[in-house]
Structures are given as structure tokens and as C-alpha cells.
C-alpha positions as a printed NumPy array, in Angstrom:
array([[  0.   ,   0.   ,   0.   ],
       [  1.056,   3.441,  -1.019],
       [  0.174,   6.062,   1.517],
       [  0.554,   9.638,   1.678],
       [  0.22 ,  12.948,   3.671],
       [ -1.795,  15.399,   3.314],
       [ -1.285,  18.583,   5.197],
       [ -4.616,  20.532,   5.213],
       [ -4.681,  24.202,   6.058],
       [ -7.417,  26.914,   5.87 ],
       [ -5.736,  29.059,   3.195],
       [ -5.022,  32.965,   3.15 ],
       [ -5.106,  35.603,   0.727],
       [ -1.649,  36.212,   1.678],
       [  0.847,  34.08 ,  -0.24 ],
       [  3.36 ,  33.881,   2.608],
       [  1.056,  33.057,   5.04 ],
       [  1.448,  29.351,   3.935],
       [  5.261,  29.261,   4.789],
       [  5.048,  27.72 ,   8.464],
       [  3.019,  25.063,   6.348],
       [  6.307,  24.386,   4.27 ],
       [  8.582,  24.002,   6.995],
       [  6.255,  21.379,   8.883],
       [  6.302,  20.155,   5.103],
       [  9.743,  20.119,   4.789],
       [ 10.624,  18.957,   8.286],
       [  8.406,  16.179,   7.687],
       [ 10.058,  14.798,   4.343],
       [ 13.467,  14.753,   6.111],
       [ 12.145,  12.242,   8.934],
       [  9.966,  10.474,   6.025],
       [ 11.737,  10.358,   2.927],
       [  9.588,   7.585,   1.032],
       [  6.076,   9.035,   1.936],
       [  4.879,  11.737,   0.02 ],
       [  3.976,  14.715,   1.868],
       [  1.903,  17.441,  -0.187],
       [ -0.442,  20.604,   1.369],
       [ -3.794,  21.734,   0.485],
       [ -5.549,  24.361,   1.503],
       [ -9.454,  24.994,   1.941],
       [ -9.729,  28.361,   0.574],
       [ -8.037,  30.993,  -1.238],
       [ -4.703,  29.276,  -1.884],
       [ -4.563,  25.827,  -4.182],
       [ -4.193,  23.191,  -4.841],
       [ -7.766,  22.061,  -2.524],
       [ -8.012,  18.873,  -1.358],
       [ -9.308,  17.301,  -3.529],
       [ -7.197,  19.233,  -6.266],
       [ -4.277,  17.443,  -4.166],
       [ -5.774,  14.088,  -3.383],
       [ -6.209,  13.186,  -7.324],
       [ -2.668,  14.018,  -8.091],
       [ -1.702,  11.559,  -5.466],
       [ -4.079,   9.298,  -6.503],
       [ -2.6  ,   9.441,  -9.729],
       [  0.513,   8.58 ,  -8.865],
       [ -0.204,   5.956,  -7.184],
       [ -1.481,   6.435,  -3.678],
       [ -3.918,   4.003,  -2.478],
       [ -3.777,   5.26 ,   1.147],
       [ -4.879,   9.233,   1.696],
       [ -4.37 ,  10.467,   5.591],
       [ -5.321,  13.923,   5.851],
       [ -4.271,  16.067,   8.894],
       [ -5.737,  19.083,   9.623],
       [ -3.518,  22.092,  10.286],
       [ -5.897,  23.624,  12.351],
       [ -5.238,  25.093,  15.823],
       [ -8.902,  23.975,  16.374],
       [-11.57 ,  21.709,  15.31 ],
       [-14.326,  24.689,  14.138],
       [-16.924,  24.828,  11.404],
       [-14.512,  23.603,   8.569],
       [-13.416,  20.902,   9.974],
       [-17.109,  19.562,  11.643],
       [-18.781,  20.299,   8.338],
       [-17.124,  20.876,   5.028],
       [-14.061,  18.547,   5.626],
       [-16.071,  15.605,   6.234],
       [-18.522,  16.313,   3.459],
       [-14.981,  16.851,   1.167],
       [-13.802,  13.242,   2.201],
       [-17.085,  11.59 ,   1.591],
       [-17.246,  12.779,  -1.874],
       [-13.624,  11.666,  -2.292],
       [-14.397,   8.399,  -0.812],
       [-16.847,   8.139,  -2.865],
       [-15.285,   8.794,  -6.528],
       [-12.656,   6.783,  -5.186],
       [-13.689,   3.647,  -3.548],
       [-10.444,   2.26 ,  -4.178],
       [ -8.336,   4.268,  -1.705],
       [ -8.059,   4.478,   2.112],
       [ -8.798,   7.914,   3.405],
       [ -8.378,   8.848,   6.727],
       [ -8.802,  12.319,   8.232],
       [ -6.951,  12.91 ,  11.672],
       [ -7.988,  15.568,  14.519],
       [ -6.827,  19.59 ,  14.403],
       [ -3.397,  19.229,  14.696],
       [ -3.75 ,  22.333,  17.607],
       [ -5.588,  19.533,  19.67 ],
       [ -2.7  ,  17.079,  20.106],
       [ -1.021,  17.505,  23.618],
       [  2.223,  17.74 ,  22.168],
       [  1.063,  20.922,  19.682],
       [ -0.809,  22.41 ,  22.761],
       [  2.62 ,  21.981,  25.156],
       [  4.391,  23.41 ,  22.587],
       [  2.517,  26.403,  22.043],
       [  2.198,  26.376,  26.125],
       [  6.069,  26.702,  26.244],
       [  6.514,  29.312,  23.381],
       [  4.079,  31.501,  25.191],
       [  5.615,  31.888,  28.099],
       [  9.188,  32.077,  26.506],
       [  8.12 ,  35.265,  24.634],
       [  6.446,  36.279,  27.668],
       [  9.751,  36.139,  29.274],
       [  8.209,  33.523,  32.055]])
């Protein structure tokens, strides 16, 4: 089985606002050189998800995981995600998808952003 990554963000209008998105990215392709990692973004920035998820497809992925790069699991991610992955489930019967939590709710993310607070707070 070929799987790969998925890194889902909301999108800005701002091109540069996707670079912390590139540097999980790129961090992530050092540790996991065989497993292709690609973004996607929900709105105003491509390729979409499912933009993304047929290129993989097409080269071969059989195995989808999407993680959300969301500091919280709002509207998007309750509504129009799901609805997203059961229309690509369904085109694609073929392929695994999986879609993981907000990536803010993990207890490692929320540590982390715990300690950077307080470092920049000086605390």
C-alpha cells in the first residue's frame, strides 16, 4: 500500500502566510523520505483537497491520511471537511482515506505552544 500525507490548512489571501506550512512540510520529508507529503488548503490558496488528493491518486497512492492544520476543530473541519472526504471516498472507492484531529488539539502541539508563550512572555 502506497500512503501519503496530506497537510490541510485553511488558506489565506496572503501568499506567505502558507510558509510555516512548508517548513512542517519540509521537516516532515526529512524524517519520512519515502512518503509523500503534499499541502492543500481549503480556501483561497490551491491546490484544494481534492485538487491534491487526485494528483496523489494518480501517482499511485492508495492510502490518503489527511491532517488538519488547524489550531482547532471549528466549522470547517465539523462540516465541510467531512462532506470533502465523503465525496472523495466516494469517486474513489479504491483508496483508504483517513482524516486525523486539528493538529492544535494534540497535547504535544498544545505543550508546545504552552512553552513558546511563556518564553516570549519572558516567564
Amino acid at each position: 500500500m502506497t500512503t501519503a500525507l496530506i497537510l490541510f490548512a485553511h488558506g489565506a489571501r496572503d501568499p506567505e502566510w502558507a510558509n510555516p506550512m512548508r517548513r512542517v512540510q519540509a521537516a516532515i520529508r526529512q524524517r519520512m523520505t519515502t512518503v509523500p507529503v503534499e499541502l492543500a488548503f481549503l480556501e483561497f490558496m490551491t491546490p484544494t483537497l481534492p485538487e491534491r488528493a487526485v494528483e496523489l491518486i494518480e501517482a499511485g497512492a492508495d492510502k490518503i491520511v489527511v491532517m488538519p492544520m488547524f489550531v482547532a476543530r471549528g466549522g470547517h473541519l465539523k462540516k465541510e471537511t467531512p462532506e470533502m472526504m465523503e465525496t472523495l471516498r466516494a469517486k474513489y472507492p479504491q483508496v483508504e482515506f483517513s482524516l486525523g484531529n486539528a493538529i492544535g488539539e494534540h497535547e504535544l502541539v498544545v505543550q508546545a505552544m504552552a512553552t513558546a508563550a511563556l518564553e516570549v512572555a519572558g516567564l
